[in-house]
C-alpha positions as CSV (number, residue, x, y, z in Angstrom):
1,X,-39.3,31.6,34.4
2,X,-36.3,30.1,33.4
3,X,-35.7,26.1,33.4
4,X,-32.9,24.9,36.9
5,X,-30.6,22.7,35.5
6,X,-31.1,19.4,37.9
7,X,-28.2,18.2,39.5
8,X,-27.3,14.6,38.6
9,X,-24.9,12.0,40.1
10,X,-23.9,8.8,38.7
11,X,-23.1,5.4,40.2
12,X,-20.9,2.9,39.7
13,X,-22.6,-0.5,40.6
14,X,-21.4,-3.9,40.4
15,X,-23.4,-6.9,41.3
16,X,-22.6,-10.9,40.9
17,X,-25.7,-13.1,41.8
18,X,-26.1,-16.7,40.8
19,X,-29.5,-17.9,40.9
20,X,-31.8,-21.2,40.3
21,X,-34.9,-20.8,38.0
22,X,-37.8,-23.5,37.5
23,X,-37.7,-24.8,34.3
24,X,-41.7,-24.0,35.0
25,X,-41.5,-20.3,35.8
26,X,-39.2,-19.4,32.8
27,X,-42.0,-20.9,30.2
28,X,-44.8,-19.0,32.4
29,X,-43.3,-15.6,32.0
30,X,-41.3,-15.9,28.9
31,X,-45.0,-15.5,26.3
32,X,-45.9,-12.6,24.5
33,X,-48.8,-12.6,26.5
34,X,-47.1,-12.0,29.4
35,X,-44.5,-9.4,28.3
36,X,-47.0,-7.3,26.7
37,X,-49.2,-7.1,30.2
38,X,-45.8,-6.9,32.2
39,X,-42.2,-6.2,31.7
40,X,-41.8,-6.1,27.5
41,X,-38.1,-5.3,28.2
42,X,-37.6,-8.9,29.8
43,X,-37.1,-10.8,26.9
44,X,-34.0,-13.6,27.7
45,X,-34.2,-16.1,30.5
46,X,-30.8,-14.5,31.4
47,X,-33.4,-10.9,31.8
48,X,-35.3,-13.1,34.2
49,X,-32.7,-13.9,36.1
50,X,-30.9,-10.6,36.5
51,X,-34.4,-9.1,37.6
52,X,-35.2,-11.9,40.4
53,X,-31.6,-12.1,41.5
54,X,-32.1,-8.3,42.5
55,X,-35.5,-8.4,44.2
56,X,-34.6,-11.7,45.6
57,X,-31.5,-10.0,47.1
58,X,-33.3,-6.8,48.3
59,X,-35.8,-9.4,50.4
60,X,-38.4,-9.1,48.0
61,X,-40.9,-12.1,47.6
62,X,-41.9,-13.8,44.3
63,X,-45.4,-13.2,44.4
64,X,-44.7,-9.4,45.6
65,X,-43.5,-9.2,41.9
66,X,-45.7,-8.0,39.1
67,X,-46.2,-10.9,37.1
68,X,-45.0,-13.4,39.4
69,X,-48.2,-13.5,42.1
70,X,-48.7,-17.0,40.9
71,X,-45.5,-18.6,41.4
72,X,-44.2,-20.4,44.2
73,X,-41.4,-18.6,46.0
74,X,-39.5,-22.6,45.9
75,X,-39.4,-21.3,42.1
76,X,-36.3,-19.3,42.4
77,X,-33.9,-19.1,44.7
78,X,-31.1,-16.9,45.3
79,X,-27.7,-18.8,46.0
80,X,-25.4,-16.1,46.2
81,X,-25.4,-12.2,45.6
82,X,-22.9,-9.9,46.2
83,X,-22.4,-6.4,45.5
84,X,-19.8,-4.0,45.5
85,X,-20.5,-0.1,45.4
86,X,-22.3,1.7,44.8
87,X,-19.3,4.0,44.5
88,X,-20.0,7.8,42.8
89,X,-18.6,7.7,39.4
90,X,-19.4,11.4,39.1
91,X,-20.5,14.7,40.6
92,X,-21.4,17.4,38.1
């Protein structure tokens, strides 16, 4: 049986959000601890940020999150977002 070469698209995406963090929820999620049960990639408050400024803007709860159950949704809050695209880069 021989392998079908998948077809794959790519996107071009471009998104602006600017966000307000607790001072509180960045020390809660930025431990060791926590990346090693969570999200090990998210290692910058500016990581934090990107990630709750998308979930935030997709209508997505704090405490839906992984990680975040325990925070308040008053711990974020998304002040502006905008996105443009997602236009097709490619086609092959």
């Amino acid at each position: 049986m021989t392998a079908r070469k998948s077809k794959r698209r790519r996107f071009f995406v471009t998104m602006t959000a600017h966000i307000e963090i607790s001072q509180e929820l960045l020390d809660s999620v930025l431990t060791d601890e926590w990346r090693s049960t969570f999200y090990d990639h998210l290692r910058e408050p500016e990581d934090i940020a990107e990630m709750l400024a998308f979930n935030l803007a997709q209508g997505r709860e704090i405490k839906s999150l992984d990680g975040f159950a325990d925070q308040p949704e008053r711990a974020a809050k998304l002040l502006d977002f905008r996105s443009e695209g997602p236009g097709e880069e490619t086609d092959e």
